[in-house]
N, C-alpha and C positions, 0 to 999 in steps of 0.2 A: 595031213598036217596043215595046221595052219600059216597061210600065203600073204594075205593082208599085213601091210606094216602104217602106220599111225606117225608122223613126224609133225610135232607143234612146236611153233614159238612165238611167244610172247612179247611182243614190243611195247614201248610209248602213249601207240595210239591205235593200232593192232592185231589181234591174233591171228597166226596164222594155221593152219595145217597144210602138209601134202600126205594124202593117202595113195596109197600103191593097192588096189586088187585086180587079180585077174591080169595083173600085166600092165592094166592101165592107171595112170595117173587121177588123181582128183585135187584139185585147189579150193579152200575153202579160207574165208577171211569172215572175221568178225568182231565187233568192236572191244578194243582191251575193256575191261572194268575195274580201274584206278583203285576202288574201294575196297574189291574182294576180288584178284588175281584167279582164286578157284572158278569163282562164275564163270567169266572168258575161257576158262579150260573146258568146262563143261560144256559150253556153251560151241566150241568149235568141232567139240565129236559129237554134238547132238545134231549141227550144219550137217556135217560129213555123213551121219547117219541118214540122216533125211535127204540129200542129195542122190545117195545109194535106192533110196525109198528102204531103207531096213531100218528097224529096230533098234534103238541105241543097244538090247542085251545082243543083237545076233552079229551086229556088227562086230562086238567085242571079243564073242567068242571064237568068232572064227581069225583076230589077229593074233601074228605072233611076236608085236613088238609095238610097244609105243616110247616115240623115245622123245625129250622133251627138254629145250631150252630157253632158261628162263630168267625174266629181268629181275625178278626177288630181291635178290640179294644187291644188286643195283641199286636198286629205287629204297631199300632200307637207308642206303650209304645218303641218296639224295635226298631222301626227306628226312633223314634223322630218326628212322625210326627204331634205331637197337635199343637193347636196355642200358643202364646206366654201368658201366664197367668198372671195379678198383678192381688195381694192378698191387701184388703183391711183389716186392723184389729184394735183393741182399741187403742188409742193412749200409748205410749209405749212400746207396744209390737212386736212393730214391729222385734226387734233383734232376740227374740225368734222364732214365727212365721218362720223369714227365715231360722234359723236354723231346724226345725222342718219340713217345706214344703217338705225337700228330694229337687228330680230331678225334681218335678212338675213348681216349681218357680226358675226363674234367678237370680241372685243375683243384687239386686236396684231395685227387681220390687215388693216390699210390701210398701205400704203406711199407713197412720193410717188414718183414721176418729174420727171426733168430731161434731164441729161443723158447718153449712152447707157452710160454707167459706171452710174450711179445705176439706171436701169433695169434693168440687169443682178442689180445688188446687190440693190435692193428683192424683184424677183420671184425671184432665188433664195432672199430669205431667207423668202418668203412661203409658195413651193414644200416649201420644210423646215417651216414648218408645218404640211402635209398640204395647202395650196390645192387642189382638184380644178377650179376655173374659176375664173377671172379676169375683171375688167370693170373698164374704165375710162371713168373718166369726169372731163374736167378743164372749168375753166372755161366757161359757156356753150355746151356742149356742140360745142367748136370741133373740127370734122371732121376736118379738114386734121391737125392737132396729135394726136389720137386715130388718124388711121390712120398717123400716123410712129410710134406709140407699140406701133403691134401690127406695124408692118415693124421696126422694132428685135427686136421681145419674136420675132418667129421666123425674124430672123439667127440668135438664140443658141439657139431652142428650134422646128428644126421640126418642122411638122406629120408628119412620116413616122414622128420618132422616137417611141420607145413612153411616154418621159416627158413628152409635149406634152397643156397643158391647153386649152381654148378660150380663148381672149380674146374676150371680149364689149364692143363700143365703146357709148356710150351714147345715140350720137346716134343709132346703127342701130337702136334701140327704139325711139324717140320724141326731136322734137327741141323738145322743152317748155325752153324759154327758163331755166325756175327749176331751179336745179343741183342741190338738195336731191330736189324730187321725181323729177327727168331720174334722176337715180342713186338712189334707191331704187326705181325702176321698172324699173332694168336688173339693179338687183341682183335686186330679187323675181323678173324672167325668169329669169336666170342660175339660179337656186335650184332654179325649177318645170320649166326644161326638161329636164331628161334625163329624169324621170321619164317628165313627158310624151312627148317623143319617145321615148322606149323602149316603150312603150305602146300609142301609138297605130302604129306603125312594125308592131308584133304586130300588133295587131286587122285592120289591110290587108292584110297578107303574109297571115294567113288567111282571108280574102275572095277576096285574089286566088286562092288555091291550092286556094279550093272553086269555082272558075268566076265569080265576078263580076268583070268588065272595068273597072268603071269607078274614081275615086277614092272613097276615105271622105272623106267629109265631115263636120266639125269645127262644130259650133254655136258661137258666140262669145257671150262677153260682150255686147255691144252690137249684138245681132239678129239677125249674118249670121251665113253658113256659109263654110268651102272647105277645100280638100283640105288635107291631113296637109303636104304640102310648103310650103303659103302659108300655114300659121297661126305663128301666134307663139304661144310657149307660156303668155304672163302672159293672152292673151284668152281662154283656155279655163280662167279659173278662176270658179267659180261659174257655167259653162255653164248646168247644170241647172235652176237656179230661174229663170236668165235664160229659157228655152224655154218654161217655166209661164208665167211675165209674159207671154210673145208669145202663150200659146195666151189668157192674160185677154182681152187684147185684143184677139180675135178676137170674143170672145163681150163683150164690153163693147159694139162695134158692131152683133153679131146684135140685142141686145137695147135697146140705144142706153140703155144705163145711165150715168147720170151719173159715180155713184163706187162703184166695182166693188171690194171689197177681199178680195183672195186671201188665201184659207184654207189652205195646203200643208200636212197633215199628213202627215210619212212614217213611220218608226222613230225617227226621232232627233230633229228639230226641228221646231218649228213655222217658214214663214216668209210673213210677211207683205209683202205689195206694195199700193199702189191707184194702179188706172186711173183716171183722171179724163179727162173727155169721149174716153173712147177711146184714149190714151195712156198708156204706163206714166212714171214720172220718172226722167230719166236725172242722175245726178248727174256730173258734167263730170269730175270726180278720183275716181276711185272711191278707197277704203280697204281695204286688207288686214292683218289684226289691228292696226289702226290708224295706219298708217302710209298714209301718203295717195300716191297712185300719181297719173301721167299719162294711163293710160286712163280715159274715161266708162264706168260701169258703174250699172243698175238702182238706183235706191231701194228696196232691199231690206233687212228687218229679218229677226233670227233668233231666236227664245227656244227653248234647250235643252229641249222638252218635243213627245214625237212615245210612240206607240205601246210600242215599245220602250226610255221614259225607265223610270228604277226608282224607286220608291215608298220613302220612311223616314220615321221619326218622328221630330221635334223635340225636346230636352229639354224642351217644353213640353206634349209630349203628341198635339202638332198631325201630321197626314202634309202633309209635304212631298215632288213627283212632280219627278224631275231634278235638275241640267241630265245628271247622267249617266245614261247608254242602255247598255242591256246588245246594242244592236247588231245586225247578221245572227246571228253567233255567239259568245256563247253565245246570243244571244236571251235571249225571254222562257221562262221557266219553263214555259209551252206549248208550247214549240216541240220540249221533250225533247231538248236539245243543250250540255244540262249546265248553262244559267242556274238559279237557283235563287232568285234576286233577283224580289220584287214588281212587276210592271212594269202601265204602263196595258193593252197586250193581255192580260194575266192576271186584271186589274179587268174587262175586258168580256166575258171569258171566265168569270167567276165569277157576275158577273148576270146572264147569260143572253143579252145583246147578239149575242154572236159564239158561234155552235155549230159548237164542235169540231171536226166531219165535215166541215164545210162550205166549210172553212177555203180560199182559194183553189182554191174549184171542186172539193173535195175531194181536191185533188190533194198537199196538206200537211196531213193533218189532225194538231189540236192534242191535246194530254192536259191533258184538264180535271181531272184530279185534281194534279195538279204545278201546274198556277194554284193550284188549292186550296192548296195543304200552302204555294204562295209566299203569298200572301195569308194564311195562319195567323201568319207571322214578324211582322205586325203586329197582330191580332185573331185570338187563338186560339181564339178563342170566338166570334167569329161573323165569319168570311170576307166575308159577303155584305155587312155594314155599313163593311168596311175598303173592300172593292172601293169603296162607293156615294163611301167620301171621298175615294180615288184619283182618283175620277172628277169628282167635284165641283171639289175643291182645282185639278185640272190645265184644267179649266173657267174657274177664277177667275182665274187665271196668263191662262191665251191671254187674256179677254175685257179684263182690265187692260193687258195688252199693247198689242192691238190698241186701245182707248178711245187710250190714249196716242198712239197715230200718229196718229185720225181727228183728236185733237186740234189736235194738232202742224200741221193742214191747214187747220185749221179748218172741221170738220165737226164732226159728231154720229153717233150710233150710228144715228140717223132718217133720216139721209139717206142709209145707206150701203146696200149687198147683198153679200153672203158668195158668193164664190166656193169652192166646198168640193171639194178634191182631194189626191189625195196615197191611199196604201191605206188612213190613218186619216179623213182628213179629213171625209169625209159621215159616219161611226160618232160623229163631237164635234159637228156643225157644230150641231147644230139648240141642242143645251147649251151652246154658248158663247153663239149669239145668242139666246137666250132670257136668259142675265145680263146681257149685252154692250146690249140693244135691239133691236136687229138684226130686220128682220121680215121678210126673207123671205131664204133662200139658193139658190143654184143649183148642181147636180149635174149630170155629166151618164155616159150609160152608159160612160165610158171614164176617171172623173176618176180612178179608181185609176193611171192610166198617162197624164196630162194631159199633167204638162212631155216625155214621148216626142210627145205628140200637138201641145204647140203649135213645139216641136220642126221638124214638117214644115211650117211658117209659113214658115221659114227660106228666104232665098234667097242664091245667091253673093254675094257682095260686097264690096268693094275700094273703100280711101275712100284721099285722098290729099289733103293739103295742104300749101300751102308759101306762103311772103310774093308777095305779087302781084309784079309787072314783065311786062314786054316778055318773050315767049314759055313762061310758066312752065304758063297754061294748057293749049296749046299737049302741052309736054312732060310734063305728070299724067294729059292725055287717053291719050297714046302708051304710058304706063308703063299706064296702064288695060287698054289692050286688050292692051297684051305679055302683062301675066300673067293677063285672061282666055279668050285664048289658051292661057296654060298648064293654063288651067283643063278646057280642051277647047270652048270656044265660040266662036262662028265672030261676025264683028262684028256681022249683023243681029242675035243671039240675046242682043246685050247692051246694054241702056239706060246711060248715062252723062249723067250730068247735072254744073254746074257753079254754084256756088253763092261766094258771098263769108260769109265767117264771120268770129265771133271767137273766138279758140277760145286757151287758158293767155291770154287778156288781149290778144292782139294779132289784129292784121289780119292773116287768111289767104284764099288762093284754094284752094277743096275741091272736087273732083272724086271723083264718085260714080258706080263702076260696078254694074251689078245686073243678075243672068241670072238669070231667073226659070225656077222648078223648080214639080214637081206640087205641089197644095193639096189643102186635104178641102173638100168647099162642104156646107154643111148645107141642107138640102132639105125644104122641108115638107111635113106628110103631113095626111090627114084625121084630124080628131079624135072623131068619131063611132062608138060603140056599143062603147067600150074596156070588156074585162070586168073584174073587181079583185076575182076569188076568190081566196082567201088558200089558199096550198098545204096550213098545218098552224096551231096553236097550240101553241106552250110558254110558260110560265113566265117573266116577266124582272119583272127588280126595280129599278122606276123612282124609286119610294118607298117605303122602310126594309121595304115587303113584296112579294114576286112577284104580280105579274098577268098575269090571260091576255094574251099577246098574240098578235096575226095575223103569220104571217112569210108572203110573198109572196118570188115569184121575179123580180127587175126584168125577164130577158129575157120575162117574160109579160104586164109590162103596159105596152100600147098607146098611141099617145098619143089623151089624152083620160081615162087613165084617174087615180082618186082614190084615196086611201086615207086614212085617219082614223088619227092614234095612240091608243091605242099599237101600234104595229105597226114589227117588222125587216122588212127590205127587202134579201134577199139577192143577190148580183152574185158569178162565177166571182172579183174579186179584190177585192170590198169589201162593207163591210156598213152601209147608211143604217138610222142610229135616229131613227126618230120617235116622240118621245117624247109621252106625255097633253098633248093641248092644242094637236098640230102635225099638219098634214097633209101629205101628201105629194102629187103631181100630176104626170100625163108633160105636156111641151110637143106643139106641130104639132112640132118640129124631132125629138123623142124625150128631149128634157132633162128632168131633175128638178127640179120647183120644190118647196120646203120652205117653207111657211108658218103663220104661227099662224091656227087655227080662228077666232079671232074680226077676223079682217082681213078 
């Protein structure tokens, strides 16, 4: 049987994989591709392939899972790329409705329906607007009344013909009782699906066509996974961070941490989560640029400030770092792909933090003199003191941030622990929680490529609810197993559990199915006789002057093993700073613990 499992995810600035065979781990990173999302997919199991030294066909065929989360549906919402949407709805309502749609509808693209004249008229005049998808949604999301409004709408427009748009019903999203959020949660699908679907529809067809059998799988919003054919497109947005949260909470239980607070630094954003006793917070209505939806989706915060944010100055003199990111490309000014803008990887490339050659494994090396000349646009005269405020200032940003959430919980900076991942995230962690309070953080050797790794957390799953009565459980069990069935699993291989909830405010009966797929199990090792010779010294500038420090290679120290800062700490796709005052430590499990010397 096949043992390999495949976990990717796509960021900002980007892609990641963790591959599992044989028991062991694999990290693979490679640059997102803004233009065509599919390249970057392909592009990180052909890495993964070649790292293996196999075959992109042998590698596929012998796994038995690739599971995949993805900014898609994100990045449509931020650059505006859906189609044009009219909103059909009960006649008179239409006032409402547009005020209520948010960013999803243009303003003159809601019409009402009645009667099958009015239907006609409406969507033709919507259609002459350029509508490219339609969704309606009328009064309490009444079924019956919504599916005569889409047997009307394709009398007059069918689906063969070349000018048929989708009609999206709104109960077929979600059947949330409140008519405002029920339709802006159809409209935001309606928006993010074609991208999506067009997408993810590539990334399988080229799985399939290099020898992998099985489906892609789709990481959700709200935990689970399942194929391309069972996802909806509004749950695959913000996949990515959601996958980080599940791998938190893996390692909240390893460690049986009270309040675990995630550090995700990528290229573009910082995003913050906290597990509390082992859970992350599911907020019941998620929000998308503010407009409040019917799916549950992670308590997750975002501040414009990652790796790749750009650096300016103030009319006051002051640098301020973000919220704008100069991206995969053009990147940072190291990257030599035409940025020319200050960015934080240009600040840690200019103190000495991040060396050049080293740069993912050596396999991207950076040009330290193009950091230089960006970092001059703010300090011509001395680089190394702009870098130190890039890095300071974008320190005070996250730790003010993140104070305000603990707050908001009611915690403190003393109660908490830093989970630090993302390509930046161990390079800040130890300087944010050193302003922040924070005393000790957690690393571990894969946090470069985390959310791919909690990623494979994921397991199928299919949740269903509807108002109780006489045979409703009955028939959620049944719809369970049809579509895990479709999923390819046979009924022993799938748990279903039955549960009473309250969910948009009333009483529901939920039925939960779940096919449990491979896991990573962390495994302790002995901690005795780790060596922590330091491969080399250079030069970095922790304070306004350079000092020695020790760089060590992390694949060389064992658990058990120490380091004192100041000392880098280099990894094929990240670089922990530990700065004067912090130590560093391998766990039995092989994790990085970051704490202050005097703890």
């Amino acid at each position: 049987m096949p043992s390999t499992t495949i976990d990717i995810d796509t960021g900002g600035t980007f892609t990641d994989a963790y591959v599992v065979r044989d028991g062991q781990a694999l990290t693979v990173k490679v640059l997102t591709t803004p233009h065509d999302l599919a390249v970057c997919f392909q592009d990180v199991v052909e890495r993964a392939a070649a790292s293996l030294d196999l075959p992109v066909p042998a590698l596929l065929r012998e796994t038995a899972c690739v599971r995949y989360a993805t900014t898609v549906g994100t990045n449509a919402v931020i650059q505006r790329t859906g189609p044009r949407i009219g909103l059909l709805v009960a006649p008179g309502a239409e006032g409402t409705a547009q005020a209520a749609a948010g960013r999803f509808v243009e303003t003159g693209m809601v019409g009402a329906v009645g009667a099958d004249d009015a239907l006609v008229a409406t969507t033709k005049d919507l259609l002459a607007g350029s509508a490219r998808a339609l969704v309606c949604s009328l009064p309490a999301g009444d079924a019956a009344a919504e599916r005569a409004v889409r047997e009307g709408f394709e009398r007059h427009y069918p689906k063969h013909c070349l000018d048929a748009v989708p009609l999206l019903l709104s109960h077929e999203v979600d059947d949330d009782p409140d008519d405002t959020r029920r339709t802006s949660t159809a409209l935001f699908n309606a928006y993010v699906h074609p991208e999506v679907a067009r997408y993810l529809h590539r990334c399988e067809d080229w799985l399939r066509d290099h020898g992998y059998r099985r489906p892609l799988l789709v990481v959700h919003n709200d935990g689970g996974c399942a194929r391309v054919a069972k996802t909806i497109a509004g749950k695959t947005y913000n996949s990515g961070p959601t996958a980080g949260l599940m791998g938190a909470e893996i390692i909240a239980r390893l460690y049986d941490v009270p309040a675990l607070v995630t550090f995700d630094v990528g290229g573009t954003s910082l995003d913050v989560g906290v597990v509390r006793d082992g859970r992350v917070a599911m907020r019941e209505h998620g929000t998308v640029e503010g407009v409040e939806l019917s799916f549950s989706m992670p308590d997750l915060h975002v501040l414009g400030a990652g790796g790749g944010s750009i650096a300016h100055r103030l009319e006051d003199g002051t640098i301020e770092v973000g919220p704008q990111s100069a991206g995969a490309r053009p990147g940072p000014a190291a990257f030599a792909l035409g940025g020319t803008a200050p960015t934080v990887t240009d600040a840690d490339v200019v103190l000495g933090i991040i060396e050049p050659s080293s740069f993912l494994g050596g396999t991207m090396p950076l040009d330290g003199e193009r950091a230089r000349a960006a970092l001059q646009t703010l300090d011509a005269d001395d680089p190394g003191a702009a870098a130190e405020q890039v890095r300071a200032r974008l320190h005070e940003n996250m730790g003010a941030r993140i104070a305000q959430e603990l707050a908001q919980l009611g915690l403190t900076p003393a109660d908490a622990t830093l989970l630090a991942y993302g390509g930046a995230g161990p390079t800040h962690a130890a300087g944010v929680a050193e302003r922040l309070g924070v005393r000790e953080v957690i690393t571990l050797p894969f946090s470069a490529v985390f959310s791919a790794f909690g990623a494979q957390s994921a397991d199928v799953t299919h949740t269903y609810a509807a108002a109780p009565g006489d045979g409703v459980e009955e028939q959620l069990r049944a719809r369970a197993s049809r579509d895990m069935r479709g999923e390819g699993f046979s009924a022993e291989d799938v748990e279903i559990a039955t549960t009473a909830v309250t969910r948009h405010g009333v009483d529901r009966t939920q039925v939960r199915a779940v096919a449990r797929l491979a896991h990573h199990a962390f495994v302790a090792q002995p901690t005795n006789g780790a060596s922590t010779t330091a491969r080399a010294t250079r030069d970095v500038r922790w304070r306004s002057a350079p000092e020695p420090t020790a760089i060590h290679d992390l694949a060389a120290l064992a658990p058990g093993a120490r380091v004192d800062g100041p000392a880098v700490i280099e990894a094929s796709d990240t670089t922990i700073a530990v700065p004067p005052g912090w130590a560093f430590s391998v766990d039995e499990y092989g994790n990085g613990r970051l704490t202050r010397n005097d703890r």
